[in-house]
KEVOFI-275538 format. One record per residue (C-alpha): residue number from 1; z, y, x. Coordinates in steps of 0.001 Angstrom, whole numbers, plus 524288, in hexadecimal, padded with zeros to 5 digits. Last residue first. Layout:
N
(site NUM, (Z, Y, X));
...
REM end
This chain:
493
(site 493, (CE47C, 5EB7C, 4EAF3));
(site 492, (CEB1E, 5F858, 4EA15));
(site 491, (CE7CF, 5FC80, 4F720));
(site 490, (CDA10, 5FC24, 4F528));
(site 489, (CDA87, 602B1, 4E7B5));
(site 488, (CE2BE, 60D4C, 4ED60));
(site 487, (CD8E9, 60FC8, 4F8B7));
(site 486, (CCCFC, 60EBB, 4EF07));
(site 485, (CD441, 61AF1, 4E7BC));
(site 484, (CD851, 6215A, 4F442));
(site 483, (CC9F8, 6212D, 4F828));
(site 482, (CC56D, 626D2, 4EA83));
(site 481, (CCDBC, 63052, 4EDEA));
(site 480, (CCAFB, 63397, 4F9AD));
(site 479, (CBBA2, 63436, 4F4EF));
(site 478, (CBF19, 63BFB, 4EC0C));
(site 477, (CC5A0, 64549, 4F551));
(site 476, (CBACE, 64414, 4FE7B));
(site 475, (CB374, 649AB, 4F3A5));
(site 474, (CBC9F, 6531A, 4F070));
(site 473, (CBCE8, 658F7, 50069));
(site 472, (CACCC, 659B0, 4FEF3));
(site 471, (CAD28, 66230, 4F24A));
(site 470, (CB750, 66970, 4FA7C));
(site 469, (CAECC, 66AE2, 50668));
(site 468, (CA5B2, 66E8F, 4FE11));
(site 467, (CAC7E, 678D3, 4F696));
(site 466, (CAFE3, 67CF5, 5056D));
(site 465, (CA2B6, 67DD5, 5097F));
(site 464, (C9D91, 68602, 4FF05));
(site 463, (CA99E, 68DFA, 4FEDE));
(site 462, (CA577, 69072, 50EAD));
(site 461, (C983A, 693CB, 50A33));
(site 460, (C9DBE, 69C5C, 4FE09));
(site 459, (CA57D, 6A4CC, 508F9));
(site 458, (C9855, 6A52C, 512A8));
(site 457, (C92C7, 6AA67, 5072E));
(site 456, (C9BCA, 6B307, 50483));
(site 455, (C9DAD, 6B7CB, 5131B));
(site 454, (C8E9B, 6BC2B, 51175));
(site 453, (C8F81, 6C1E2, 5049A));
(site 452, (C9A09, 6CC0B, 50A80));
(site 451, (C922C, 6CCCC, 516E6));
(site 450, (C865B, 6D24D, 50D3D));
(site 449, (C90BD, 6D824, 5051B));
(site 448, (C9395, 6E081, 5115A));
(site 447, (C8699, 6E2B4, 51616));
(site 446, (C8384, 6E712, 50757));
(site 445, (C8F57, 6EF31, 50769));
(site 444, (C8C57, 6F641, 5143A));
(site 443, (C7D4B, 6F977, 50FA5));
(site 442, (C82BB, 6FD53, 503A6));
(site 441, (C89BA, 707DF, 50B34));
(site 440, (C7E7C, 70A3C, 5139A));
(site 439, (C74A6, 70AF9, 50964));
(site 438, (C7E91, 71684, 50188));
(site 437, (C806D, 71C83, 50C7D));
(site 436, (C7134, 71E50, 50F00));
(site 435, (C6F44, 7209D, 50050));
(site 434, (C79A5, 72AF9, 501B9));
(site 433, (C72B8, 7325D, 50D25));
(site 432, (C6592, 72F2A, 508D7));
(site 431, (C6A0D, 73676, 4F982));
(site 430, (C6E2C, 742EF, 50329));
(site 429, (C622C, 744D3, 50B67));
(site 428, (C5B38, 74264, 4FF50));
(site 427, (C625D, 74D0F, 4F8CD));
(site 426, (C602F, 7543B, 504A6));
(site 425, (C5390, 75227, 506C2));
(site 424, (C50F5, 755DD, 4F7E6));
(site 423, (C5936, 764AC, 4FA46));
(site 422, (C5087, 76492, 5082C));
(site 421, (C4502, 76212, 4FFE1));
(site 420, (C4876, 76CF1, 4F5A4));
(site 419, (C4B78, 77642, 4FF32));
(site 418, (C3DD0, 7732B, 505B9));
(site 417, (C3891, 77538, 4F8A1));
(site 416, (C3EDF, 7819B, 4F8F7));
(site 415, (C3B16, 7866D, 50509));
(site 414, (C2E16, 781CD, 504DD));
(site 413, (C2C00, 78A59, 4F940));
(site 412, (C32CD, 79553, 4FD62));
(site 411, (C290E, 79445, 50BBA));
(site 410, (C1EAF, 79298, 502D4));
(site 409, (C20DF, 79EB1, 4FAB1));
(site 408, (C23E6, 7A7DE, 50785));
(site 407, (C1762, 7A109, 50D22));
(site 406, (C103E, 7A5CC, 50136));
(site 405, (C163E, 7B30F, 50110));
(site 404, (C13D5, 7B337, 50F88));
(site 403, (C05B6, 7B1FC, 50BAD));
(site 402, (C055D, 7BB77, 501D7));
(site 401, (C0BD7, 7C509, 50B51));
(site 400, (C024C, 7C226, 514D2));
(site 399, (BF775, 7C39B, 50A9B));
(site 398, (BFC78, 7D063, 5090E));
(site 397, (BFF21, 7D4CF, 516DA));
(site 396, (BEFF7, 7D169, 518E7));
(site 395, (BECFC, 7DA95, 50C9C));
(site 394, (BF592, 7E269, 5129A));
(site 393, (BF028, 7E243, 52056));
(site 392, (BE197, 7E155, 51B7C));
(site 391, (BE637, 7EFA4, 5132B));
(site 390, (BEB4B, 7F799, 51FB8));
(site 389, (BE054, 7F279, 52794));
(site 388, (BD825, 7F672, 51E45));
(site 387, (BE05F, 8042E, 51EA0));
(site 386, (BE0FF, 80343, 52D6F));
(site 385, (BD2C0, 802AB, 52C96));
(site 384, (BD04A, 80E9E, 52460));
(site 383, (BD918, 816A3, 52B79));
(site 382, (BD149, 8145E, 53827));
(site 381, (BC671, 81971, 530AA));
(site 380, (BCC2F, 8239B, 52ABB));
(site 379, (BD16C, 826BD, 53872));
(site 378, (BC272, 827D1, 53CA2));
(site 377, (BBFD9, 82EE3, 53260));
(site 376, (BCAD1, 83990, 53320));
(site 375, (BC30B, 84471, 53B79));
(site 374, (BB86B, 84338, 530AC));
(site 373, (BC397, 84811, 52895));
(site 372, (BCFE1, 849E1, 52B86));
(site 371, (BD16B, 848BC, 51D42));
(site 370, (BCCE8, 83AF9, 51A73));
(site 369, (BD3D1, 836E5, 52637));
(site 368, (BE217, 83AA9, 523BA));
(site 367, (BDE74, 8344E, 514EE));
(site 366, (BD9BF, 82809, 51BD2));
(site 365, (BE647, 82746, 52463));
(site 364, (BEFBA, 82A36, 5194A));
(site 363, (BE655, 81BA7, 5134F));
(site 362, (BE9D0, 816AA, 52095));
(site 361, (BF686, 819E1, 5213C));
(site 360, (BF975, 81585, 5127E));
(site 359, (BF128, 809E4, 51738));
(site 358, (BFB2B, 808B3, 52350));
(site 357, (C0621, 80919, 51A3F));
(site 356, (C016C, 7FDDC, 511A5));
(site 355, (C0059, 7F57A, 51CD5));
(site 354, (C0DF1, 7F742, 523C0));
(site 353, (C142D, 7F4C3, 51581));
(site 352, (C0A4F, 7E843, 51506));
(site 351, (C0FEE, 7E636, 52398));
(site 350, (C1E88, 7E640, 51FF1));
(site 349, (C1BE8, 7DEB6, 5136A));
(site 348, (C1581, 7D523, 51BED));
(site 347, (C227E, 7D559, 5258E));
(site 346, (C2AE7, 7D3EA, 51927));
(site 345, (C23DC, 7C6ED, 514BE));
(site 344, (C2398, 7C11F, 521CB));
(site 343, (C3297, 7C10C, 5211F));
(site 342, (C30EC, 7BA59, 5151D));
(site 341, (C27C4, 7AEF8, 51AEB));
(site 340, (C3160, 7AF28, 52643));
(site 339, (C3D37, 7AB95, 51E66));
(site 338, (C34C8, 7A1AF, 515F8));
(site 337, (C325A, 79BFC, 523EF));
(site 336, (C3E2A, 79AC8, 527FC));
(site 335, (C41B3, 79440, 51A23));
(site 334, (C3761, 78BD2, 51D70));
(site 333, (C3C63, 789AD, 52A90));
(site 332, (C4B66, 78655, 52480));
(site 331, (C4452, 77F95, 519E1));
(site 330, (C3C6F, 777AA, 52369));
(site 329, (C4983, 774F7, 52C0B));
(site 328, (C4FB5, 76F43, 520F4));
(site 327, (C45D5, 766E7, 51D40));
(site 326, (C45CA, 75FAD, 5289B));
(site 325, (C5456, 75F00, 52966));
(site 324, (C52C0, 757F4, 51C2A));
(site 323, (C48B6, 750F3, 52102));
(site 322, (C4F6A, 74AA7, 52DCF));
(site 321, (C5BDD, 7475E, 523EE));
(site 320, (C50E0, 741A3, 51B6B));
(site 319, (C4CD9, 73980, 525B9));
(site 318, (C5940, 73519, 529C5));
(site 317, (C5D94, 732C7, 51E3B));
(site 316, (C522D, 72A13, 51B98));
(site 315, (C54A1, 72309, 528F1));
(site 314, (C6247, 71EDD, 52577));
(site 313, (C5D6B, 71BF5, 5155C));
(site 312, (C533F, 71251, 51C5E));
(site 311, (C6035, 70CA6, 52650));
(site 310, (C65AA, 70A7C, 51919));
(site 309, (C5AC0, 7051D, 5123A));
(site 308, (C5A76, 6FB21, 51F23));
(site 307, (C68D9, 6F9C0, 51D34));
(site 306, (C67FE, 6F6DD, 50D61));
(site 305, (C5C5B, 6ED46, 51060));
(site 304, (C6572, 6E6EB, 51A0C));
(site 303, (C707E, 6E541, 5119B));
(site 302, (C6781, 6DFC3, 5055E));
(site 301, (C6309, 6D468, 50FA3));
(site 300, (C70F2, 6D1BA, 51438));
(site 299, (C749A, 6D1F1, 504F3));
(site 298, (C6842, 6C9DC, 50154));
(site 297, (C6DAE, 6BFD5, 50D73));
(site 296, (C7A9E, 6C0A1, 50788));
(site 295, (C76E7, 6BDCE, 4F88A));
(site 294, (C6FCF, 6B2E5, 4FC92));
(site 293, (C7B1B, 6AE91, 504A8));
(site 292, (C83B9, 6B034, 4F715));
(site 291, (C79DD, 6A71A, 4EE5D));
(site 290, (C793A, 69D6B, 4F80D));
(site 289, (C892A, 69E55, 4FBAC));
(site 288, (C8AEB, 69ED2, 4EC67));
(site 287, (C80DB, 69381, 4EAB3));
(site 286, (C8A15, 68AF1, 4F540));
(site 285, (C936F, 68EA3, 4EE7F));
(site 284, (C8F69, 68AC6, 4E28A));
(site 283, (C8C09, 67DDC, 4E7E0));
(site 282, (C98D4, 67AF0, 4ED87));
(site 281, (C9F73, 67F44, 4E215));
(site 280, (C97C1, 6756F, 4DA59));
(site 279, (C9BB8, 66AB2, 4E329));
(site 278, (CAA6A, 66EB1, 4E341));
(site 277, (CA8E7, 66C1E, 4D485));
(site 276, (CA1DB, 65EE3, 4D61F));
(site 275, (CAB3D, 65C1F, 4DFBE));
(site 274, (CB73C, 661DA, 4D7F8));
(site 273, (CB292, 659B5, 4C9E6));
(site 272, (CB166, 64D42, 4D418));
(site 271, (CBE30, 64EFB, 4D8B7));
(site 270, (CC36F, 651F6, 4CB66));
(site 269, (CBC9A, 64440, 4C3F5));
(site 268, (CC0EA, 63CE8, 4D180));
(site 267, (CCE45, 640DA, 4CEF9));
(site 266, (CCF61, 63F38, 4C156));
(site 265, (CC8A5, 6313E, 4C2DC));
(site 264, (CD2D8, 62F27, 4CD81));
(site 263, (CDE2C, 63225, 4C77F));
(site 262, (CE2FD, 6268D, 4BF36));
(site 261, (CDAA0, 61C92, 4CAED));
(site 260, (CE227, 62462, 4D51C));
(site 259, (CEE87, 622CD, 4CDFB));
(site 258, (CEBF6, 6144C, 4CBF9));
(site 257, (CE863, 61387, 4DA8B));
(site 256, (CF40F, 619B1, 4DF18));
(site 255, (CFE6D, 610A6, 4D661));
(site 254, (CF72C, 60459, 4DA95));
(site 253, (CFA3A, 60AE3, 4E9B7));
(site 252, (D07B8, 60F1C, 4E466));
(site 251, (D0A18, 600C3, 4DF79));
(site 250, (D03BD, 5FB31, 4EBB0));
(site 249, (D0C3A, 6016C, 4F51F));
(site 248, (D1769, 5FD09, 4ED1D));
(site 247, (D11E8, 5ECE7, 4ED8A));
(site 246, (D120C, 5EF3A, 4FBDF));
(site 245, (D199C, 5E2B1, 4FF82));
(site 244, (D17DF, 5E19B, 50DDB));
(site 243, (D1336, 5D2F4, 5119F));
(site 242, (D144A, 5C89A, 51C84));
(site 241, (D0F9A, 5BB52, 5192A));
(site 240, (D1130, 5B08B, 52183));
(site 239, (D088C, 5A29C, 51F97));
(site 238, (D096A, 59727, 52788));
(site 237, (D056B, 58C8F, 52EAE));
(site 236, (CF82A, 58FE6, 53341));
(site 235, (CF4B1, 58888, 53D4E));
(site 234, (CF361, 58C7E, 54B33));
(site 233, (CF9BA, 57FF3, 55339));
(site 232, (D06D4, 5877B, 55465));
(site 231, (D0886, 58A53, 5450B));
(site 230, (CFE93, 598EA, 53F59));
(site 229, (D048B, 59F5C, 53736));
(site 228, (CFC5A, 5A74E, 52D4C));
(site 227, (CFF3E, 5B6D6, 52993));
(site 226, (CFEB0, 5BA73, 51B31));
(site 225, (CFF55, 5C9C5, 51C75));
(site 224, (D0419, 5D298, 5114B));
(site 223, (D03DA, 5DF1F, 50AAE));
(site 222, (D0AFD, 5DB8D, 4FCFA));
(site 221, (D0A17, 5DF2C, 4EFD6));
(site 220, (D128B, 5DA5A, 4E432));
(site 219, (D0EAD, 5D860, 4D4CC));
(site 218, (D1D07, 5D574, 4D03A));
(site 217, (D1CE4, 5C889, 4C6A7));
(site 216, (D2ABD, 5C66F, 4CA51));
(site 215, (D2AD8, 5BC5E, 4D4C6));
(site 214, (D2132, 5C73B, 4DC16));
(site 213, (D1104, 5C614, 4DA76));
(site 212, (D090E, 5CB40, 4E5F1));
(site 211, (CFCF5, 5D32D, 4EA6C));
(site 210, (CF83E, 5D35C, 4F80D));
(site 209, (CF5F4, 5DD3F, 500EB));
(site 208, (CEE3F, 5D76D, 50D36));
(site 207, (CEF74, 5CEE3, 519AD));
(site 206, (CEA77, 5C0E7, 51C83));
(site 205, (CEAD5, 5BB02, 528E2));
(site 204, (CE26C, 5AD99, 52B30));
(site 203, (CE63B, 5A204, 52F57));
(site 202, (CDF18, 5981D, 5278A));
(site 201, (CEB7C, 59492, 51F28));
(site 200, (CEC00, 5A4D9, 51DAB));
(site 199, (CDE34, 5A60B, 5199E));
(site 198, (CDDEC, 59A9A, 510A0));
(site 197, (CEA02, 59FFB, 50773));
(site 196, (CE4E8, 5AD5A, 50857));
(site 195, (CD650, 5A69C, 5025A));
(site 194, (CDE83, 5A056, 4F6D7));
(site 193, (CE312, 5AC38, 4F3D4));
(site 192, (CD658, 5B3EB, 4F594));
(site 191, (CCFAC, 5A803, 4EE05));
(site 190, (CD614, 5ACCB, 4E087));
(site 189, (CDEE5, 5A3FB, 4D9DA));
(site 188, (CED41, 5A895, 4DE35));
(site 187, (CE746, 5B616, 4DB8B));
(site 186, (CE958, 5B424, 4CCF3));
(site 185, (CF705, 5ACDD, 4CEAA));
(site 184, (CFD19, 5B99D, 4D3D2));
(site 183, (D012A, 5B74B, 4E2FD));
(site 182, (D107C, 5B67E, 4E78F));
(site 181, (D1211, 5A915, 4E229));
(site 180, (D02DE, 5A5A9, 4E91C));
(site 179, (D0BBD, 5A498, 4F5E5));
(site 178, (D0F0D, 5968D, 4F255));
(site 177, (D1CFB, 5919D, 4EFD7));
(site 176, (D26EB, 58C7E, 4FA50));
(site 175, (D2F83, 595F9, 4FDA7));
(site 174, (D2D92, 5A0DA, 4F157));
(site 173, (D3956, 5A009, 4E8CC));
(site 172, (D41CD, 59B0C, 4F2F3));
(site 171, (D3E57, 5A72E, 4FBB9));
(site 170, (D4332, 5AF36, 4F016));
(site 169, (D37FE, 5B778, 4E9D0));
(site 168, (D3676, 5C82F, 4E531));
(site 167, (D2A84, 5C78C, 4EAA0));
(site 166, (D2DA2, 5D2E1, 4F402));
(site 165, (D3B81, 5CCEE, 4F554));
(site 164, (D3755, 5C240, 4F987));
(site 163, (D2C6F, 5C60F, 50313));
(site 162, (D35D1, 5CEB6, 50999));
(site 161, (D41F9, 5C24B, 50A09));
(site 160, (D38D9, 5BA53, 51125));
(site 159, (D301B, 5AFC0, 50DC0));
(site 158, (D2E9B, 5A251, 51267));
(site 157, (D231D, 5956A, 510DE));
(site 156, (D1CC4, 59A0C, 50341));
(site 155, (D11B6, 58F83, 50286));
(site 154, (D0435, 59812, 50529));
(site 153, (CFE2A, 58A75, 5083F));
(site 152, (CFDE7, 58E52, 516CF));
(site 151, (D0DD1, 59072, 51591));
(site 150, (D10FC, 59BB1, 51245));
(site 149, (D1BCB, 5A785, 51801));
(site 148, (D20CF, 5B4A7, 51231));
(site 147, (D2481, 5BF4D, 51840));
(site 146, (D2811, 5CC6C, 51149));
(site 145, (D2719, 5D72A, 51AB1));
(site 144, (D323A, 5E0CF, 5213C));
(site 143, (D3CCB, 5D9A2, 5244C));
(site 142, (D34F0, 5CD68, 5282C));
(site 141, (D2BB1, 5D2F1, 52FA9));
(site 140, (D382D, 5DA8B, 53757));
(site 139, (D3D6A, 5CAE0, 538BA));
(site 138, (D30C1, 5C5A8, 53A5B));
(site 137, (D2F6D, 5CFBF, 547C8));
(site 136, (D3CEC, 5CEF2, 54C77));
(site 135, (D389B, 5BE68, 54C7B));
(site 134, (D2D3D, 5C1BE, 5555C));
(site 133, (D349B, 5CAAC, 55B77));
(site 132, (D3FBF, 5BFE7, 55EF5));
(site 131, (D339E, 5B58A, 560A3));
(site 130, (D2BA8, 5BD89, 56B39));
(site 129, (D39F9, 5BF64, 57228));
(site 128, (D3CB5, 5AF76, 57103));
(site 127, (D2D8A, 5ADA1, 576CD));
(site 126, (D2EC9, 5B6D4, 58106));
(site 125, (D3D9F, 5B276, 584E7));
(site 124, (D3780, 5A90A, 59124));
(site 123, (D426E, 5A136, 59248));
(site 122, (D4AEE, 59F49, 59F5B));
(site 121, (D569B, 596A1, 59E8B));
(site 120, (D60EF, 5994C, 5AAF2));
(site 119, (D69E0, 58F6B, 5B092));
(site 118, (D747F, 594FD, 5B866));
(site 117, (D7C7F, 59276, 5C4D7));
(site 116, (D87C8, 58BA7, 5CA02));
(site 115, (D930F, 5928B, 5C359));
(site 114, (DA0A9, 58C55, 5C706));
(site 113, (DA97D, 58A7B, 5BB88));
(site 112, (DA438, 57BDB, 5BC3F));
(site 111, (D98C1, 57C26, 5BFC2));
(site 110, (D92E3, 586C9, 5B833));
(site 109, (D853E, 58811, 5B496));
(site 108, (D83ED, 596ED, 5AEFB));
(site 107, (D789D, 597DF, 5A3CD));
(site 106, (D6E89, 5A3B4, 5A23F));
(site 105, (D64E3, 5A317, 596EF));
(site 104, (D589D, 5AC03, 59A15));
(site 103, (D4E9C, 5AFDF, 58F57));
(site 102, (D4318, 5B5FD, 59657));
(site 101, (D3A90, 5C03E, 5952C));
(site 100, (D2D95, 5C470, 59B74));
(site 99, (D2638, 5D0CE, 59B3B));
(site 98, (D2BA7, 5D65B, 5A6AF));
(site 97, (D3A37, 5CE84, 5A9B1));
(site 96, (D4075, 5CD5C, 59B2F));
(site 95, (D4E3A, 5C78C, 59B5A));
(site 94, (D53BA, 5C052, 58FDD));
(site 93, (D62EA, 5BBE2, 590C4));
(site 92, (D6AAC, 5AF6A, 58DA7));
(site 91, (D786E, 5AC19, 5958F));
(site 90, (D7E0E, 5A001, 595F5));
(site 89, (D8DD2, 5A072, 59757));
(site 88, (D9480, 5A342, 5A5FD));
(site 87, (D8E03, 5AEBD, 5A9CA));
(site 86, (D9563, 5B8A7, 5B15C));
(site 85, (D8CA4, 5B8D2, 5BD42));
(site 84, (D7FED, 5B874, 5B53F));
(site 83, (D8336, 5C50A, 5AF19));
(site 82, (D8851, 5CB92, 5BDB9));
(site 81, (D7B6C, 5C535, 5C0D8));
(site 80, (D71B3, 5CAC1, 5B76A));
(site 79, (D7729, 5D881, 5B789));
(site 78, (D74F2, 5D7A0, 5C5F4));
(site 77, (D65B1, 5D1D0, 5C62D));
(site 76, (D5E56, 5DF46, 5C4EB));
(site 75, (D503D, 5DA35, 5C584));
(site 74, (D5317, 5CCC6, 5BF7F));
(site 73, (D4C73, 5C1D2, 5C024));
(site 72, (D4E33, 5BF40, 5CE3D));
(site 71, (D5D1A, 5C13C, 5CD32));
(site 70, (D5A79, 5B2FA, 5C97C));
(site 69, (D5BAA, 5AF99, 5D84E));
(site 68, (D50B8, 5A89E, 5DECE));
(site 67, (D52DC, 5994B, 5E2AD));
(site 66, (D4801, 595D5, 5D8FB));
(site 65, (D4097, 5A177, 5D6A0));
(site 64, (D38A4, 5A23D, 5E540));
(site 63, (D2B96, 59D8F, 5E027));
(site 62, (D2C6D, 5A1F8, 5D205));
(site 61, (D2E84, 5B054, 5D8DC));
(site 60, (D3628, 5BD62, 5D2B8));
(site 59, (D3826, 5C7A9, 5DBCA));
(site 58, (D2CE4, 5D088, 5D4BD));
(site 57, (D3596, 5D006, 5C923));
(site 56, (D2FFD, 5D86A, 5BCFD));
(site 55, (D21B7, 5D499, 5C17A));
(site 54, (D2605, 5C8FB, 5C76B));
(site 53, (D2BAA, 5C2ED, 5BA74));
(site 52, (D1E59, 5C31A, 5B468));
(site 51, (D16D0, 5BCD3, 5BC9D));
(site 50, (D21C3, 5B23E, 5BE5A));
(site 49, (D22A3, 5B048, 5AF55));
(site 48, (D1A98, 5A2CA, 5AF60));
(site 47, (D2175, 59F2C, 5BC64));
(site 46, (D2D7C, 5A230, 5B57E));
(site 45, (D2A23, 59A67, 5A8AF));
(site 44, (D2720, 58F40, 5AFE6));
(site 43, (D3242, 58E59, 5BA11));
(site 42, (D3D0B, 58E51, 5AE3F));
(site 41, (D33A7, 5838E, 5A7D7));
(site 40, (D3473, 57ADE, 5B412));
(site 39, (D43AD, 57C83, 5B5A3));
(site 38, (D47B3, 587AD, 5BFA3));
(site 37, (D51DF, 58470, 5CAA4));
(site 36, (D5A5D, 58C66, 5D450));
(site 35, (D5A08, 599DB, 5CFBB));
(site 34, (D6490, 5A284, 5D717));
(site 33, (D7022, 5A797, 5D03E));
(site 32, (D78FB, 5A741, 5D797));
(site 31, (D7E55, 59CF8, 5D163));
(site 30, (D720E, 5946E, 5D22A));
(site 29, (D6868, 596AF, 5C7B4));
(site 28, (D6094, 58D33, 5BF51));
(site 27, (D551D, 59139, 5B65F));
(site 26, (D50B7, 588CB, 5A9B7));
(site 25, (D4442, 58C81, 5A1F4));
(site 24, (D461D, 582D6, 596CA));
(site 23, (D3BD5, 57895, 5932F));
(site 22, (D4452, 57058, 59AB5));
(site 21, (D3E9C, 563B5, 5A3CF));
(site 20, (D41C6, 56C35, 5AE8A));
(site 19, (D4FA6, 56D35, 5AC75));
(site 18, (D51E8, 55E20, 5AAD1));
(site 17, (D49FE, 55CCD, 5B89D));
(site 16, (D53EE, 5663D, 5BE06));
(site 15, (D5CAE, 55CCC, 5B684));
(site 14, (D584E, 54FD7, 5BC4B));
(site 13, (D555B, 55737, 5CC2D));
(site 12, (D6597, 5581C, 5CCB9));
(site 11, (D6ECE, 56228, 5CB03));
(site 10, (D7307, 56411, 5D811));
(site 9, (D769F, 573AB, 5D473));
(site 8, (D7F1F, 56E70, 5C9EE));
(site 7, (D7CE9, 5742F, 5BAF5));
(site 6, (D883C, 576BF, 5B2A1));
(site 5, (D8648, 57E9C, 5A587));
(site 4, (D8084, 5741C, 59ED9));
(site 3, (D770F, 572E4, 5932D));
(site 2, (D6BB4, 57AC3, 597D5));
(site 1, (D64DD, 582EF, 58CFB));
REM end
């Protein structure tokens, strides 16, 4: 900034007072680099940065500056010197000390070819820096989006080469016309247009997808922002708009919802013919599992009446088993008793032989006494009674033998039909056997089917649920589609 490269240490109180009268932060240095004099805007800006200076450079005092050496800025100082010890041409650099940086320009005095010190500018480099990303900013804004600026009036102020070439415009086809070029004529009249227009010139941001007409009649779509400037008192002063051309993306989305709108009716005509159809499934398994639980609980029912007429044909063989032995022990004691009965027989034809012997005695016994004569009477006598005797003892004998006859009879008799129960037992004996296997064995299969019927149901239950759980899934399929329809008409607009 300084036009001389010569400055003399007496230099008098006219140019210090030159110095301070700069809107330049000026800093002068001796050779040795020790600060000698800072100009009023130089002392502003590092009292305003003295906070943050001494956190990075706790050395660092606005009190003691002046007559401090610049090492102070620094907190390794040798590079800076051996640079500053060669320098004989200005020198710019940016430093950053915490969250402050500075642009620094760094100019030798020499008197003569003697160096007497240096004058060094101090700028705070926030501002510059904010503008270089600012700028880095526009310029990747640039490259990427078409930019066009308005004036308030929607006059066409600047466009770049993006916008163009969306368009299909040169800049000198488009600087200075109005923004309704780009817009077909029918929307020109509607309010909304003229209601963008007094938005903007009242400040206000406007974002959307908007529909626009290229040089060559081309129907073009855009996702844009029209962004007001606002001048240093807060008026608007113009208009930039930044915009994407998505006119593709809206082709496929037009393309979407036509397809949708071909297919749709087919769709919704098959999703509804599969809920009303998963809906009748549904209910006939839900029957089935009625029907089938029914059919369970008669099972369980049918299974217990086959166990208790099971544990009936148990007991009933049991019984007759208990008969049968029964039965066999009376025919062994009838037969016994048949035995007996004929034994008897032979002992009563024993005694009717014994009998008839002593009436031959007795009637010998008469004839001995008939001709002993009177001698004989008394043995006639005697004779006489063992003769009666004789006769009660086979008429007695006879009725015994009747009598045994009977008993003989009855004991043949009970014999046989005690043969012909035990034959009857036994048949029974056998048919209670076989029904008893036979309960038991439909007894198993009944508990099985019963289980059988059981898992069925529970099988038709979980069918039930998953036919609804389908019926439920194609709803929320219709209703995704009907979504994605509404979606693409959306997005189409």
């Amino acid at each position: 900034m300084l036009g001389y490269k010569t400055w003399k240490s007496g230099a008098g109180e006219a140019d210090r007072g030159a110095l301070d009268a700069l809107r330049t932060n000026v800093m002068l240095a001796d050779a040795e680099l020790n600060i000698t004099y800072m100009n009023a805007s130089a002392t502003a800006l590092m009292r305003e940065a003295e906070a943050d200076l001494r956190r990075e450079l706790p050395r660092f005092s606005m009190e003691r500056l002046i007559g401090s050496n610049i090492d102070i800025f620094h907190k390794t100082p040798a590079h800076q010197r051996q640079m500053l010890a060669t320098l004989k041409a200005p020198h710019a650099a940016t430093i950053r000390i915490g969250p402050r940086a500075f642009d620094l320009r760094v100019t030798p005095l020499w008197n003569g070819t003697r160096r007497t010190g240096f004058v060094v500018e101090w700028a705070d480099a926030k501002a510059r820096l904010l503008n270089l990303d600012y700028a880095a900013q526009l310029a990747a804004i640039d490259r990427s989006q078409a930019v066009i600026e308005f004036d308030i009036d929607g006059t066409i102020l600047s466009a770049n080469a993006n916008f163009l070439n969306t368009l299909g415009y040169t800049l000198d086809e488009v600087t200075g016309k109005h923004h309704s070029m780009f817009v077909d004529a029918a929307e020109t009249d509607q309010p909304s247009y003229r209601a963008l227009w007094d938005g903007l010139r009242g400040g206000q941001y406007q974002a959307a997808q908007y529909r626009r007409i290229g040089k060559d009649g081309r129907e073009i779509w855009i996702e844009a922002t029209y962004n007001p400037i606002l001048d240093g008192t807060g008026k608007v002063a113009k208009v930039v708009k930044f915009a994407t051309d998505i006119t593709a993306q809206v082709k496929l989305l037009t393309d979407l919802k036509a397809l949708i709108d071909r297919n749709f009716g087919a769709i919704d005509q098959a999703i509804g013919q599969s809920t009303e159809e998963a809906r009748a499934a549904s209910a006939a398994a839900d029957e089935t599992a009625g029907n089938v639980q029914l059919v369970a609980a008669a099972s369980e029912e049918m299974a217990a009446s086959i166990g208790e007429i099971a544990r009936s044909m148990a007991n009933s063989r049991t019984a007759t088993d208990a008969a049968f032995e029964q039965t066999v022990s009376v025919a062994q004691s009838t037969e016994a008793l048949a035995n007996a009965a004929q034994a008897m027989t032979s002992i009563v034809g024993l005694i009717r032989n014994v009998a008839s012997q002593i009436n031959l005695l007795a009637l010998n016994a008469t004839i001995e006494a008939a001709r002993a004569g009177e001698a004989g009477k008394g043995f006639a006598v005697v004779a006489s009674e063992v003769k009666n005797l004789a006769v009660q003892a086979a008429a007695a004998t006879q009725q015994i033998s009747g009598e045994i006859d009977g008993i003989q009879a009855t004991s043949a008799a009970v014999a046989g039909a005690l043969g012909t129960i035990r034959d009857a037992v036994t048949t029974v004996r056998e048919s209670v056997t076989q029904t008893a296997a036979a309960v038991e064995e439909q007894s198993v299969v009944t508990r099985s089917m019963s289980g059988n019927m059981h898992g069925a149901s529970a099988a038709v239950t979980t069918v039930s649920t998953s036919v609804a759980g389908i019926s439920a899934a194609v709803l929320r399929a219709a209703e995704a589609v009907a979504t994605t329809r509404q979606a693409a008409e959306v997005l189409v607009r």
